[in-house]
Steps between C-alpha positions, in 0.01 A plus 500: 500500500593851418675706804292751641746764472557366076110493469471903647775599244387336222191752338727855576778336335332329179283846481794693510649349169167466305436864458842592415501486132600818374834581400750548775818620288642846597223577782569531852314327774255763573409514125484074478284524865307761344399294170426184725231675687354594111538197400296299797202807497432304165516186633186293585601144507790284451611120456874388606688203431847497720779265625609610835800382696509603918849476638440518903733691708524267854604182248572582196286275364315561133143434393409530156114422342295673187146689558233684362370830612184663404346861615306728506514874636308470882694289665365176303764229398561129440866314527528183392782305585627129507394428849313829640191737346441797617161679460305845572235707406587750710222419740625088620836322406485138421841304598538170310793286630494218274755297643269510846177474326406796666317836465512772737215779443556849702410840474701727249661785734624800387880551657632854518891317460378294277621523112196486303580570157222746459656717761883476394452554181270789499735688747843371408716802553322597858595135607867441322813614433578376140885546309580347175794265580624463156483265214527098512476251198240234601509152192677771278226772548597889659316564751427801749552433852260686764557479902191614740588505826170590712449842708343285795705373788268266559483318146537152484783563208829631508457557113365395173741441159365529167641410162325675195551374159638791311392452111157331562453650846321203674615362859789240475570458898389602846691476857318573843750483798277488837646588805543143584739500237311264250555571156250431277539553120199492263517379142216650250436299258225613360204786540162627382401826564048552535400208388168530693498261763224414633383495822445147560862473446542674883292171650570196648339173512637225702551152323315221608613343822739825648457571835382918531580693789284824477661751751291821399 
């Protein structure tokens, strides 16, 4: 099963590439933060497919699976991955351990500290410090490389990485560094911008013969 701390990071970091497809060459990071927040004002709904790889800080240890996300602006998402989904409709979250044959129902809470991709991305200057790092060849591509390191104290990440294909400008790579020192780097593989998902998409029905524990 995912990590708590992995599952938290995992919408503000996927979000964070997906509306960064404008060009990035000769900007600064206040002009590339500035086009980001453009970019997701126009963005209703989106589908990921990603590869991510968690390197944990205590052991060292790697874990590496595929997954799907889908969502939709209002806090509504679905992540499917090999052993774990993850549902809400911004009113109840469905947790599906597969491996446990197990879903846990419970009330979806707004957190204040929380990283909700609606409220990073619509604010991202008044909640990071971004710098363009440089340049970095990624399978023989040029890519862009943006650091945001958050404003907050308090965050649950000491900073996010990520790598920007320069001629097609689509998302090659993302790194999230908690403050438990994992390091998680995200994949994207592919994406599809307003597709129009529905909304039955953002519900969960429990297969025949898993046990449900409703907490709300």
């Amino acid at each position: 099963m995912m990590p708590m701390t992995a599952r938290s990071l995992l919408l503000p970091a996927l979000f964070c590439t997906l509306v960064a497809q404008n060009g990035l060459a000769g900007q600064d990071a206040g002009d590339v933060l500035k086009r980001l927040e453009k970019k997701y004002e126009s963005v209703r709904d989106v589908k990921v497919s990603f590869r991510q790889v968690i390197r944990f800080g205590v052991t060292e240890a790697e874990q590496s699976f595929n997954g799907t996300l889908i969502m939709r602006k209002g806090n509504k998402y679905r992540i499917e991955l090999e052993d774990q989904t993850i549902v809400t409709d911004s009113k109840s979250v469905w947790s599906y351990a597969k491996n446990n044959r197990q879903v846990i129902i419970d009330k979806y809470r707004e957190d204040p500290n929380s990283f909700s991709p609606d409220k990073v991305l619509v604010n991202v200057p008044e909640h990071y410090v971004a710098t363009i790092l440089g340049k970095e060849k990624l399978k023989d591509l040029a890519t862009t490389i943006l650091k945001l390191n958050p404003k907050d104290s308090k965050s649950n990440v000491q900073w996010m990485k990520i790598w920007v294909d320069d001629d097609e400008s689509l998302m090659r790579k993302v790194q999230v560094l908690d403050t438990s020192d994992n390091l998680t780097t995200y994949f994207i593989e592919r994406v599809s911008l307003n597709s129009g998902v529905k909304d039955s998409v953002f519900q969960f029905d429990a297969p025949a013969g898993v046990e449900v524990i409703d907490l709300r």
